[in-house]
Biopython code that builds the backbone (N, CA, C, O; Angstrom):
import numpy as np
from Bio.PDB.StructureBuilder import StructureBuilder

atoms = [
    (1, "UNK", "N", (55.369, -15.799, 5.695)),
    (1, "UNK", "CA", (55.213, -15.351, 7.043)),
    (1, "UNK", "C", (56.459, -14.566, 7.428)),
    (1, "UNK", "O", (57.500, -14.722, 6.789)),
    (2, "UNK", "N", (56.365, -13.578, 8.638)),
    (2, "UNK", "CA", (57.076, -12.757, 8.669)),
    (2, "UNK", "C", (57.565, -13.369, 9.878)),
    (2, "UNK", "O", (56.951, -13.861, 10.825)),
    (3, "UNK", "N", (59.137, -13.202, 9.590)),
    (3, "UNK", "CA", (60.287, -14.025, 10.822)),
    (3, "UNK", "C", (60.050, -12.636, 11.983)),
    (3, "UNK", "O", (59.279, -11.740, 11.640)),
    (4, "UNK", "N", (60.668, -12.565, 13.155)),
    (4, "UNK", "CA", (61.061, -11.732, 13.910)),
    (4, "UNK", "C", (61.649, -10.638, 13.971)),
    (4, "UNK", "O", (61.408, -9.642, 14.653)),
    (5, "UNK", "N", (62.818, -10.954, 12.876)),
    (5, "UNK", "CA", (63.900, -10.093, 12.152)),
    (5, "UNK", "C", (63.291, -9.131, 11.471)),
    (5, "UNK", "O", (63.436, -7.951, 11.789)),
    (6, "UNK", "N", (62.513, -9.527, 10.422)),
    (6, "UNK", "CA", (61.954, -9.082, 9.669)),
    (6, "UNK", "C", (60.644, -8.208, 9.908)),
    (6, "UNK", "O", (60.143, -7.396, 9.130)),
    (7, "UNK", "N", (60.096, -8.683, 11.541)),
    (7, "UNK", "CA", (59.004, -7.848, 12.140)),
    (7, "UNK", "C", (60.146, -6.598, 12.801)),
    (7, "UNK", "O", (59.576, -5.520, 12.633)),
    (8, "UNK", "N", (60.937, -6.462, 13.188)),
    (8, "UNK", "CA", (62.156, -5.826, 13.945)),
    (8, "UNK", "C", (62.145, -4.713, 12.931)),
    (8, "UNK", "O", (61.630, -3.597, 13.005)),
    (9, "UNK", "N", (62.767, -5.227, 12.059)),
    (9, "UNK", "CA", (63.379, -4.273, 10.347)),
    (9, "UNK", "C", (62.295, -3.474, 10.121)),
    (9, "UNK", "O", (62.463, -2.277, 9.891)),
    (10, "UNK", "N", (60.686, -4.201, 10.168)),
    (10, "UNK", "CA", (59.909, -3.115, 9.815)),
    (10, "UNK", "C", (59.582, -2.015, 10.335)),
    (10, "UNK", "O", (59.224, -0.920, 9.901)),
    (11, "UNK", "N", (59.837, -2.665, 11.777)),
    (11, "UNK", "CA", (59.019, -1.549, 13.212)),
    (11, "UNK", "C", (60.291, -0.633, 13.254)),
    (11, "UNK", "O", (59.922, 0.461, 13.680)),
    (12, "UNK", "N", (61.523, -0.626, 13.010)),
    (12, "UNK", "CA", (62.736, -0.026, 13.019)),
    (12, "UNK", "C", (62.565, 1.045, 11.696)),
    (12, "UNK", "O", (62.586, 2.244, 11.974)),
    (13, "UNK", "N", (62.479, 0.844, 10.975)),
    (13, "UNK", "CA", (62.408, 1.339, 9.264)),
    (13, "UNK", "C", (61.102, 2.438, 9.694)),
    (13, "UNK", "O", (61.306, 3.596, 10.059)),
    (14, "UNK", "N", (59.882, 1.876, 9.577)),
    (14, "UNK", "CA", (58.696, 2.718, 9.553)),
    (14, "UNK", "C", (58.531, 3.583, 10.791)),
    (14, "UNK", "O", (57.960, 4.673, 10.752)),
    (15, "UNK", "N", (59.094, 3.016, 11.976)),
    (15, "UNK", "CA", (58.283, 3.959, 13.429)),
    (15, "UNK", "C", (59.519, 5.035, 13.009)),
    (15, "UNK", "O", (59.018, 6.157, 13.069)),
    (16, "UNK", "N", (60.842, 5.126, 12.635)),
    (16, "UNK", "CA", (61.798, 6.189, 12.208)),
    (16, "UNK", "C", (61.481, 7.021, 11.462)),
    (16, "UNK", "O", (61.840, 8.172, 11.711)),
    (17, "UNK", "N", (60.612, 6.718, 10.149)),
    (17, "UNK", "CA", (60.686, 7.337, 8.562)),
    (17, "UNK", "C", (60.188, 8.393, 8.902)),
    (17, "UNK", "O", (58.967, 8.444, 8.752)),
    (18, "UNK", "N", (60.562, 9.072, 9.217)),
    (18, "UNK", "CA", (59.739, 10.677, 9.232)),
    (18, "UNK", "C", (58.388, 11.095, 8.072)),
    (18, "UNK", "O", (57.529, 11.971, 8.164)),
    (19, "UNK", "N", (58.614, 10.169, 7.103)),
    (19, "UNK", "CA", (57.144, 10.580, 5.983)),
    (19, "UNK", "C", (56.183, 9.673, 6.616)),
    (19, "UNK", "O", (55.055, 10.045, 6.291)),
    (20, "UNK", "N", (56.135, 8.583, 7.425)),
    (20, "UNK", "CA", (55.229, 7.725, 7.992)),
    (20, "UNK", "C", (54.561, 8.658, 9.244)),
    (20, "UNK", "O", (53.350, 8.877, 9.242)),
    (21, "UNK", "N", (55.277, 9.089, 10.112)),
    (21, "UNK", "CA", (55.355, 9.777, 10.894)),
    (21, "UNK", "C", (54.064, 10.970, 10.360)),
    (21, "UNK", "O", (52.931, 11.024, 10.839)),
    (22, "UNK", "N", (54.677, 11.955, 9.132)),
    (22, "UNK", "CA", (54.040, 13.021, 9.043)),
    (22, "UNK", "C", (51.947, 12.418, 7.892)),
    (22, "UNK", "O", (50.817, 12.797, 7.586)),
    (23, "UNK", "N", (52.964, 11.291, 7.815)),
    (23, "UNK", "CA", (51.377, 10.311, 7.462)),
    (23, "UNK", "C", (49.977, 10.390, 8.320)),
    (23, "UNK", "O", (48.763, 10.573, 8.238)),
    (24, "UNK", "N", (50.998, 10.131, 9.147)),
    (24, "UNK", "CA", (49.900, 9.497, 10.521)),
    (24, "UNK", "C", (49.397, 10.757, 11.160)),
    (24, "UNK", "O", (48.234, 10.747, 11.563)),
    (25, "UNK", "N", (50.163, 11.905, 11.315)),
    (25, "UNK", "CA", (49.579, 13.285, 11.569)),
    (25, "UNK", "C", (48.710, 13.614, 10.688)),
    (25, "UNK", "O", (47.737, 14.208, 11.153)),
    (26, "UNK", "N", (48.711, 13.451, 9.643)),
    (26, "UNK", "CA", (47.563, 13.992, 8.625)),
    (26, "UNK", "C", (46.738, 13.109, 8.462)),
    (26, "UNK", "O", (45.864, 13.746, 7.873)),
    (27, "UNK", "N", (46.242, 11.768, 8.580)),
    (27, "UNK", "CA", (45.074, 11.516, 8.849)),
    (27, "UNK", "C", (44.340, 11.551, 10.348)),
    (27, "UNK", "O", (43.143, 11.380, 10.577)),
    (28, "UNK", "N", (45.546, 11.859, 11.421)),
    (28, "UNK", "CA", (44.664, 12.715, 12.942)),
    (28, "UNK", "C", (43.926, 13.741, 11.998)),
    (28, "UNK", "O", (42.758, 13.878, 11.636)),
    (29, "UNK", "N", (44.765, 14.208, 11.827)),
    (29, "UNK", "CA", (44.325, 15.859, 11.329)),
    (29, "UNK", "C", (42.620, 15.820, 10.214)),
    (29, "UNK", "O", (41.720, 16.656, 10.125)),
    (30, "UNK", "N", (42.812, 14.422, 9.523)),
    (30, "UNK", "CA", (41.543, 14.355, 8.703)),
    (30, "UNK", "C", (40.265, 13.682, 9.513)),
    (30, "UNK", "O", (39.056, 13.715, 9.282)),
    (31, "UNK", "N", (41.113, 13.003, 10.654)),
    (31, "UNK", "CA", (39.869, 12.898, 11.175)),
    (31, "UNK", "C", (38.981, 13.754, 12.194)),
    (31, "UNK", "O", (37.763, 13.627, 12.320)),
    (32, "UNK", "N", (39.875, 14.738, 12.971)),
    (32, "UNK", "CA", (39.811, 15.465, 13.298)),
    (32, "UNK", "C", (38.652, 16.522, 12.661)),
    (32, "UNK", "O", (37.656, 16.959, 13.236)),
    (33, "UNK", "N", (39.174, 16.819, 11.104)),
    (33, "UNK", "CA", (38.646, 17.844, 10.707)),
    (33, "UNK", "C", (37.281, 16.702, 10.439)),
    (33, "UNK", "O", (36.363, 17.133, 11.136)),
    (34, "UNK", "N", (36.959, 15.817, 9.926)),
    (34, "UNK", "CA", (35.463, 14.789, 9.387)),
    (34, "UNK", "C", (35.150, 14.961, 10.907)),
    (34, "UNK", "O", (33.947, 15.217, 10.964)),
    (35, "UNK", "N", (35.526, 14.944, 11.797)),
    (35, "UNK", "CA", (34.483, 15.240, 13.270)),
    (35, "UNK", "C", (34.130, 17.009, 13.719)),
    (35, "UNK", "O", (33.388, 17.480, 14.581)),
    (36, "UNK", "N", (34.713, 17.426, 13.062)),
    (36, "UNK", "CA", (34.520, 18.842, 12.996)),
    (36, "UNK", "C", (33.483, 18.931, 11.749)),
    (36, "UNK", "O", (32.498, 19.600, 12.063)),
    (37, "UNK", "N", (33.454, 18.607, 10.873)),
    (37, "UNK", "CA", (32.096, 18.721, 9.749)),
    (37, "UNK", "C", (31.385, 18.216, 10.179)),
    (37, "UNK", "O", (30.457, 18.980, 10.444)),
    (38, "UNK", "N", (31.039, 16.440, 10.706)),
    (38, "UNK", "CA", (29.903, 16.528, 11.392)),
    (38, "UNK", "C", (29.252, 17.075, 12.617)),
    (38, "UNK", "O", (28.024, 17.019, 12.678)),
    (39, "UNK", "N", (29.898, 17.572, 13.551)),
    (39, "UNK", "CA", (28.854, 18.231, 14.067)),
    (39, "UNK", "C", (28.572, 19.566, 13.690)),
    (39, "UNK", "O", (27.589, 20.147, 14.150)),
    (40, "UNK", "N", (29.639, 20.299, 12.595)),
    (40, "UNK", "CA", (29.177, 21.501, 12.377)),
    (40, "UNK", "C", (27.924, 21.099, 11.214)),
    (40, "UNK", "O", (26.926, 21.814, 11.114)),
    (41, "UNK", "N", (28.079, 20.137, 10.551)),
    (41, "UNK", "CA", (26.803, 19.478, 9.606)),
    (41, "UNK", "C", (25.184, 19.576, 10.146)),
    (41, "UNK", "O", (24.128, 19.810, 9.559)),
    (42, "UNK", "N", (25.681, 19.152, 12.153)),
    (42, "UNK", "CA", (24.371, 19.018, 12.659)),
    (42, "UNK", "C", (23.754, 20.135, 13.124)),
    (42, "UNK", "O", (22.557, 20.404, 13.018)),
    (43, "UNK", "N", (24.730, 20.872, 13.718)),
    (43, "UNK", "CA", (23.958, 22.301, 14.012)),
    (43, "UNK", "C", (23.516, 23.042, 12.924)),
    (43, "UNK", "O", (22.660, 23.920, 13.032)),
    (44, "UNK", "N", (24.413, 22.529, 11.191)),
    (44, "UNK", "CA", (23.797, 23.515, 10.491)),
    (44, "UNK", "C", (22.372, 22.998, 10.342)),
    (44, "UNK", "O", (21.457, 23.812, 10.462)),
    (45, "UNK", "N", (22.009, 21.291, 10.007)),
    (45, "UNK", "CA", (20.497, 20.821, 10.257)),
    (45, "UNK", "C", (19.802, 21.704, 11.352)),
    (45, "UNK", "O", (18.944, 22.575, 11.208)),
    (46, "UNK", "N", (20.286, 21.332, 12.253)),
    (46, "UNK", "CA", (19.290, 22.222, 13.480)),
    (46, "UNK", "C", (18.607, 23.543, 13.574)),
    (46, "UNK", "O", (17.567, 23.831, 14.166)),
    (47, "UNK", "N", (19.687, 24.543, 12.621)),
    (47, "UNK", "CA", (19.604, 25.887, 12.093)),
    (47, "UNK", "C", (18.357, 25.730, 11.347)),
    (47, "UNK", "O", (17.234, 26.127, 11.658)),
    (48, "UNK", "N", (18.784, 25.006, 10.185)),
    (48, "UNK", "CA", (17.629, 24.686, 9.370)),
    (48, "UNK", "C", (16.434, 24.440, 9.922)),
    (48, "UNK", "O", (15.571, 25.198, 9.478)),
    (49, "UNK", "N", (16.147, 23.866, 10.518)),
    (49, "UNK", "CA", (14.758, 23.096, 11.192)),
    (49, "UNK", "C", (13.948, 24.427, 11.679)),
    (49, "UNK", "O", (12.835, 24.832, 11.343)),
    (50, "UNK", "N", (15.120, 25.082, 12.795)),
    (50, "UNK", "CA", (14.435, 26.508, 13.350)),
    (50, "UNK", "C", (13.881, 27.196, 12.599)),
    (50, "UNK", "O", (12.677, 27.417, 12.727)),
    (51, "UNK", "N", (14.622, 27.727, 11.599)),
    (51, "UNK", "CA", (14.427, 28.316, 9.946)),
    (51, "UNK", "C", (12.899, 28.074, 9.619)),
    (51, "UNK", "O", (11.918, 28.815, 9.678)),
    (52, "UNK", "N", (13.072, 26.750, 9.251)),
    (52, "UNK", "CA", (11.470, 26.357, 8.324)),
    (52, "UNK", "C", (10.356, 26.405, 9.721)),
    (52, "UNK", "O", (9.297, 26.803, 9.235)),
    (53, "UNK", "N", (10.221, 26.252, 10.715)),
    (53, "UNK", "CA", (9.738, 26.421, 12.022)),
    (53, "UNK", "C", (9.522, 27.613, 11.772)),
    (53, "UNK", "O", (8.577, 27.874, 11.027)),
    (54, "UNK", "N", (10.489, 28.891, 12.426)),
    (54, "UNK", "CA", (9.922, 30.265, 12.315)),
    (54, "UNK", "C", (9.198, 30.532, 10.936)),
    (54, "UNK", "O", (8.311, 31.384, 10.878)),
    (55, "UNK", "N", (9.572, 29.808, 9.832)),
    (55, "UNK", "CA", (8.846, 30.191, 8.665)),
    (55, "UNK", "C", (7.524, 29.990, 8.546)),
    (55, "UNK", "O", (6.775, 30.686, 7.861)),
    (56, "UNK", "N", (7.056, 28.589, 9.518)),
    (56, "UNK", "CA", (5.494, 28.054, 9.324)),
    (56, "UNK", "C", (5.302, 29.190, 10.259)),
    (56, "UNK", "O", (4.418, 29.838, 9.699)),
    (57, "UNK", "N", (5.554, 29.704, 11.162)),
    (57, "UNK", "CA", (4.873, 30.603, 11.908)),
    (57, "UNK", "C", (4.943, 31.614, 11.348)),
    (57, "UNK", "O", (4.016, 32.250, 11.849)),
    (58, "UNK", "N", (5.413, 32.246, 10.625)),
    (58, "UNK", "CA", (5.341, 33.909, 10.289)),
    (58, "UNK", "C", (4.495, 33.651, 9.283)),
    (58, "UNK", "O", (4.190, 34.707, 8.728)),
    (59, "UNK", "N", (3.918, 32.602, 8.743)),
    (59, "UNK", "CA", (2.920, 31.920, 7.233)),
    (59, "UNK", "C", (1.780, 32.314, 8.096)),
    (59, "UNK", "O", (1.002, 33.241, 7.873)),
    (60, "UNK", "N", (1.772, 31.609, 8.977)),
    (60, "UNK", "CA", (0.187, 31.901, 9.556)),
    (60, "UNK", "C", (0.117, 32.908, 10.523)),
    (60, "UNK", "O", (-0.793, 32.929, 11.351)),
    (61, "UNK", "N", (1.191, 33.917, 10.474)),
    (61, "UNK", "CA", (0.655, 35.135, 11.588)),
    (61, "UNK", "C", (0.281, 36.006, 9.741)),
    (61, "UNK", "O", (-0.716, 36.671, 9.459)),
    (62, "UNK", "N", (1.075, 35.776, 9.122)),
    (62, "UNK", "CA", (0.763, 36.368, 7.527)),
    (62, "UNK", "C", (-0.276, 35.945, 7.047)),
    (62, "UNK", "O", (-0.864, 36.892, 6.525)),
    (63, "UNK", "N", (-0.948, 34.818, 6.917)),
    (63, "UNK", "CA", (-1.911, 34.520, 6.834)),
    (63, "UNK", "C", (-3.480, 34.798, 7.227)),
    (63, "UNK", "O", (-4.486, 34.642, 6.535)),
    (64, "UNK", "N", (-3.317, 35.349, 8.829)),
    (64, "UNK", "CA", (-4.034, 36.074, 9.921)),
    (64, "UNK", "C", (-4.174, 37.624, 9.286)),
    (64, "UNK", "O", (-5.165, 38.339, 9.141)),
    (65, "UNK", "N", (-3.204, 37.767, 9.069)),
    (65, "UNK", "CA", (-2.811, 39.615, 8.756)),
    (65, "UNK", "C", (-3.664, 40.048, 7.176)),
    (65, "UNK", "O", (-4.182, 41.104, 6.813)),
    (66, "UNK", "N", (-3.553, 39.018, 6.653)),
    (66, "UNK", "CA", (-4.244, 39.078, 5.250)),
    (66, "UNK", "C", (-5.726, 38.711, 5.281)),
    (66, "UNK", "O", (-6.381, 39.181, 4.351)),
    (67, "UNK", "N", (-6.293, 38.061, 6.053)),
    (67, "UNK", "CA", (-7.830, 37.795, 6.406)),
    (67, "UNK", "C", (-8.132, 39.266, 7.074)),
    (67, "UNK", "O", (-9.226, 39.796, 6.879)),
    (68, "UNK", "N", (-7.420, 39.715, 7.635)),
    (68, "UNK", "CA", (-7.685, 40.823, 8.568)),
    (68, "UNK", "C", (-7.476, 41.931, 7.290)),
    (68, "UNK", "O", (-8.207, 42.792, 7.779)),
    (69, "UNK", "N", (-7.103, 42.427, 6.253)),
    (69, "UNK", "CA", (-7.020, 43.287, 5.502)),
    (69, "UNK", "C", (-8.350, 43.234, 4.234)),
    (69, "UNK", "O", (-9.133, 43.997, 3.668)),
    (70, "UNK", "N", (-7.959, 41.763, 4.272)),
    (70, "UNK", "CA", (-9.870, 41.500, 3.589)),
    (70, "UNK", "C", (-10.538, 41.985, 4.085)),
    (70, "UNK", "O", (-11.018, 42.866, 3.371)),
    (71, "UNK", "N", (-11.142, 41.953, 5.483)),
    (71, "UNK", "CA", (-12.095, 42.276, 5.929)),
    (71, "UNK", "C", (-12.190, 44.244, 5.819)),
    (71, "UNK", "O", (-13.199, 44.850, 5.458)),
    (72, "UNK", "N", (-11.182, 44.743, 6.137)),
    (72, "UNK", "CA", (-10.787, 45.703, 5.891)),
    (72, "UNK", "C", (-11.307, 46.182, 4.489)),
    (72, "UNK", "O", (-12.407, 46.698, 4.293)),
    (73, "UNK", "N", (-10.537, 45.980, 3.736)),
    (73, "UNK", "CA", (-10.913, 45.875, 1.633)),
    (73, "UNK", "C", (-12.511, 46.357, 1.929)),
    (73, "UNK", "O", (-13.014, 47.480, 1.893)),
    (74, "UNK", "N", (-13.065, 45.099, 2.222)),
    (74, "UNK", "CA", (-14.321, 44.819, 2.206)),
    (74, "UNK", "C", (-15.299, 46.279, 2.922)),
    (74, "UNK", "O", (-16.300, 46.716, 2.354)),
    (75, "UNK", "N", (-14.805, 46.797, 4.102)),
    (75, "UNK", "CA", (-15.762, 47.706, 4.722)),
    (75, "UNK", "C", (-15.219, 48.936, 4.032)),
    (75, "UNK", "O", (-16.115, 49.686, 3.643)),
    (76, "UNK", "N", (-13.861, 49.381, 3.751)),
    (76, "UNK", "CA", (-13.137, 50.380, 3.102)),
    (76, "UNK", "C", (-14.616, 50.413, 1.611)),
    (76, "UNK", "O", (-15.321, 51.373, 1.302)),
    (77, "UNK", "N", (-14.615, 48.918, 0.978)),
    (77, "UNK", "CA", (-15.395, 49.630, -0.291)),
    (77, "UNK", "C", (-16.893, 49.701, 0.200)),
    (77, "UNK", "O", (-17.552, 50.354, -0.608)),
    (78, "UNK", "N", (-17.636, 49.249, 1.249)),
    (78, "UNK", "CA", (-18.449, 49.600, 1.564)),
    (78, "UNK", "C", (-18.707, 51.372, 1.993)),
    (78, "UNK", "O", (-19.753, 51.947, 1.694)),
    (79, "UNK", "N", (-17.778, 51.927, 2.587)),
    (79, "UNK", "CA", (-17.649, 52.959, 2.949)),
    (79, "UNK", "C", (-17.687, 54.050, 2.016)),
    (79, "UNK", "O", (-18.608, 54.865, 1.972)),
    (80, "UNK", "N", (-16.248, 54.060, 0.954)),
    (80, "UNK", "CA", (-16.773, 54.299, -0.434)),
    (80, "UNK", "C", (-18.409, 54.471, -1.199)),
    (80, "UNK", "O", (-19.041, 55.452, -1.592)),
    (81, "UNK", "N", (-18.684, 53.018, -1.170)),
    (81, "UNK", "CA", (-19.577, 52.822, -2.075)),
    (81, "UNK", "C", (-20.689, 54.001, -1.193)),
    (81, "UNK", "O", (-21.365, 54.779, -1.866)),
    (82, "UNK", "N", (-20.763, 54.012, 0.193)),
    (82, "UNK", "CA", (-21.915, 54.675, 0.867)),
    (82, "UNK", "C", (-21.374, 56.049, 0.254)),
    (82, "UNK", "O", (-21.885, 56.448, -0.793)),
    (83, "UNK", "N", (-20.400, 56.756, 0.842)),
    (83, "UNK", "CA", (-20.152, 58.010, 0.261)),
    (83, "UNK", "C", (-20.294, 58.460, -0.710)),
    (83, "UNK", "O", (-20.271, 59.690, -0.756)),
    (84, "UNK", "N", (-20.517, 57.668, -2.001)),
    (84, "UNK", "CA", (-20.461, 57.845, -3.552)),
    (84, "UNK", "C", (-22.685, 58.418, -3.450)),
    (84, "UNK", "O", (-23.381, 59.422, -3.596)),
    (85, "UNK", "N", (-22.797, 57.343, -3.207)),
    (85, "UNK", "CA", (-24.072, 57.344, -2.725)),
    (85, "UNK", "C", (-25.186, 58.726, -1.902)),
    (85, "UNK", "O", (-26.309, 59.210, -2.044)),
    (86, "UNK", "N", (-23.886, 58.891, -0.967)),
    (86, "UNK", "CA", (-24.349, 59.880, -0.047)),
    (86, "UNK", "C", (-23.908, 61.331, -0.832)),
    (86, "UNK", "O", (-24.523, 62.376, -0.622)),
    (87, "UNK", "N", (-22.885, 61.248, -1.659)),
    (87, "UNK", "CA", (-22.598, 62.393, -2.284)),
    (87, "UNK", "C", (-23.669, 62.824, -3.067)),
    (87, "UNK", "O", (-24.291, 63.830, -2.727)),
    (88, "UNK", "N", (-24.051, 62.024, -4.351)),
    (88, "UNK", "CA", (-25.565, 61.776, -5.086)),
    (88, "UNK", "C", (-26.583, 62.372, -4.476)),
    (88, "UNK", "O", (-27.263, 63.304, -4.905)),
    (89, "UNK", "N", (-26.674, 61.791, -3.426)),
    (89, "UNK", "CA", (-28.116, 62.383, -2.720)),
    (89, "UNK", "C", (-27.783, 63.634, -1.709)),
    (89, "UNK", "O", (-28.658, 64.063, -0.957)),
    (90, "UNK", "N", (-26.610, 64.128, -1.737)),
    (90, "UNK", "CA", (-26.193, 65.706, -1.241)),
    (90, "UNK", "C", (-27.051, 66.684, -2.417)),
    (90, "UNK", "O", (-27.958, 67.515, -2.404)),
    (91, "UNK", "N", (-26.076, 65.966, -3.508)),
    (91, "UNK", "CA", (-26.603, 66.969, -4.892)),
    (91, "UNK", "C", (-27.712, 66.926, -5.044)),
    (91, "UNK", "O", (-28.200, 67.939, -5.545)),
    (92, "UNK", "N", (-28.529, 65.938, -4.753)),
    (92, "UNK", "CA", (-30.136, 65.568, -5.418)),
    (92, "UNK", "C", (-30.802, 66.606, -4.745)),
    (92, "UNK", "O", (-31.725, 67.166, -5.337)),
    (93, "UNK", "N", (-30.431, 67.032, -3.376)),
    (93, "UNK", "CA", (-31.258, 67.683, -2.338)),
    (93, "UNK", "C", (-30.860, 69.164, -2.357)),
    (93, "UNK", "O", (-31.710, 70.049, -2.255)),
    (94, "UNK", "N", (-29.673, 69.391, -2.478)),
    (94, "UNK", "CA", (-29.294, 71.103, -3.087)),
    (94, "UNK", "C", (-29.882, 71.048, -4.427)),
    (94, "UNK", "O", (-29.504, 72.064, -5.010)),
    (95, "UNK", "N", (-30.481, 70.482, -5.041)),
    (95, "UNK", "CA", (-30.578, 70.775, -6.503)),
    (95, "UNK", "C", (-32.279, 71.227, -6.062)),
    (95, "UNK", "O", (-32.772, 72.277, -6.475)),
    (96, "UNK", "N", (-32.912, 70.416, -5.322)),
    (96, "UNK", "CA", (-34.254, 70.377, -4.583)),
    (96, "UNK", "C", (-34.579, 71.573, -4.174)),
    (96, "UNK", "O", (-35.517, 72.259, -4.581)),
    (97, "UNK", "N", (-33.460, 71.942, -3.005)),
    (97, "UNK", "CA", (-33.485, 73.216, -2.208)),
    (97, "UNK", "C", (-33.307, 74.387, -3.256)),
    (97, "UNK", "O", (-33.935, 75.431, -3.075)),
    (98, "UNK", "N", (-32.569, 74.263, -4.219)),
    (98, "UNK", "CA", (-32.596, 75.433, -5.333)),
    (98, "UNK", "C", (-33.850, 75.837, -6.189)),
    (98, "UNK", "O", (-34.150, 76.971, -6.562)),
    (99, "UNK", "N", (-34.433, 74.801, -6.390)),
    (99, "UNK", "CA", (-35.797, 74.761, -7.182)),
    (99, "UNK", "C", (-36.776, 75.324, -6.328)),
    (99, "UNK", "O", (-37.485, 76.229, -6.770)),
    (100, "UNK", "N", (-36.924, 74.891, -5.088)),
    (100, "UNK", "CA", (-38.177, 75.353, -4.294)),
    (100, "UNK", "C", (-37.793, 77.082, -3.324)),
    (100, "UNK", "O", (-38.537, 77.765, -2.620)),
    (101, "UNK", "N", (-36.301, 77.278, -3.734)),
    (101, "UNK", "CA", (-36.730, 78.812, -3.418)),
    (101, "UNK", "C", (-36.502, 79.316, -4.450)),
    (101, "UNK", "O", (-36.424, 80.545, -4.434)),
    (102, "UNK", "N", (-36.283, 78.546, -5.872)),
    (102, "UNK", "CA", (-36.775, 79.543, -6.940)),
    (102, "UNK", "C", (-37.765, 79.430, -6.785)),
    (102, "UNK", "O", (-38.126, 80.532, -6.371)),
    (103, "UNK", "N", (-39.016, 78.473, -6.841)),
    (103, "UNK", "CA", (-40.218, 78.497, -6.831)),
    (103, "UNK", "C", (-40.749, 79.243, -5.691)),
    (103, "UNK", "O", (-41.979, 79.295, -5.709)),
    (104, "UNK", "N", (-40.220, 79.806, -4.753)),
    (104, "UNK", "CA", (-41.215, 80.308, -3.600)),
    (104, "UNK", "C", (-40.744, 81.865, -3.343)),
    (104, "UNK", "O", (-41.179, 82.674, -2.524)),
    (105, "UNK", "N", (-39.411, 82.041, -4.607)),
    (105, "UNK", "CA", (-38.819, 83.328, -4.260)),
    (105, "UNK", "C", (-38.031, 83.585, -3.036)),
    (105, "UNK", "O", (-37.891, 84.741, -2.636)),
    (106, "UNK", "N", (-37.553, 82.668, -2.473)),
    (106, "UNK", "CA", (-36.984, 82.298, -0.970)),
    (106, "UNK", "C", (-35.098, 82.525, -1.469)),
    (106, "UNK", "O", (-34.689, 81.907, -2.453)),
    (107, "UNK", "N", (-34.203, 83.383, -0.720)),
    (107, "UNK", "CA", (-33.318, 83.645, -0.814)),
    (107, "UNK", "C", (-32.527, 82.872, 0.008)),
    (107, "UNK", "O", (-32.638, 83.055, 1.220)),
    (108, "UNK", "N", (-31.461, 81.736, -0.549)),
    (108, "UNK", "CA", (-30.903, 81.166, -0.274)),
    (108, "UNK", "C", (-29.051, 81.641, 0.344)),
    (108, "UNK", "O", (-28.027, 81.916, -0.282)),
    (109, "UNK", "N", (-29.272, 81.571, 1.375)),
    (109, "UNK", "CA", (-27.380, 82.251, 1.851)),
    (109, "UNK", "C", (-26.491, 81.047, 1.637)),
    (109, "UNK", "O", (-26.998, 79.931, 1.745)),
    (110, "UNK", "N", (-24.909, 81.204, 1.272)),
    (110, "UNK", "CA", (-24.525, 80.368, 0.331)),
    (110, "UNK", "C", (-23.526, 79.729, 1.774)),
    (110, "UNK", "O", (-22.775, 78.765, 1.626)),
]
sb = StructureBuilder()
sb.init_structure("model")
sb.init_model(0)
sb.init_chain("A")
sb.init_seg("    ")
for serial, (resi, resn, name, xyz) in enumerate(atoms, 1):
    if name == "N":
        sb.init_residue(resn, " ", resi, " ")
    sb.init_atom(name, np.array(xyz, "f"), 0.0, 1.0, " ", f" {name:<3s}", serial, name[0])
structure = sb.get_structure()
């Protein structure tokens, strides 16, 4: 057990020592900085959260945008396919109209 003297000697010795001293500043200083990481820890979570948040939403406005281009695809080759069609039966009918004023002697203006 520690006499009086000997509590005296210590508190005399250590509250002086200047390396005790610059001790005790550097773990302020560490705790300081461990309360500065966590809350910069939490806002970076929070960042995050927003992040994957705006991400589910731009999924399903992207998601929207791509049903909407299908449908698109879809009438684009319909449109096509009619024109391919309609071209065919342009030719079928000038080829028609050529035959029947050869056949009738009928002079065609170009």
């Amino acid at each position: 057990m520690l006499t009086s003297e000997d509590k005296k000697f210590l508190a005399e010795t250590f509250a002086t020592n200047k390396g005790l001293v610059e001790v005790k500043v550097d773990v302020a200083n560490l705790q300081k900085d461990v309360t500065e990481l966590k809350v910069e820890s939490s806002l970076l979570q929070q960042t995050v959260q927003r992040l994957e948040q705006n991400m589910e939403r731009a999924e399903g406005k992207i998601d929207k945008v791509l049903v909407m281009l299908d449908g698109f695809t879809g009438k684009v080759a319909d449109l096509d396919q009619e024109n391919k069609m309609g071209s065919i039966t342009l030719h079928r009918h000038d080829i028609q109209i050529h035959e029947l004023a050869t056949a009738t002697g009928t002079t065609i203006s170009e």
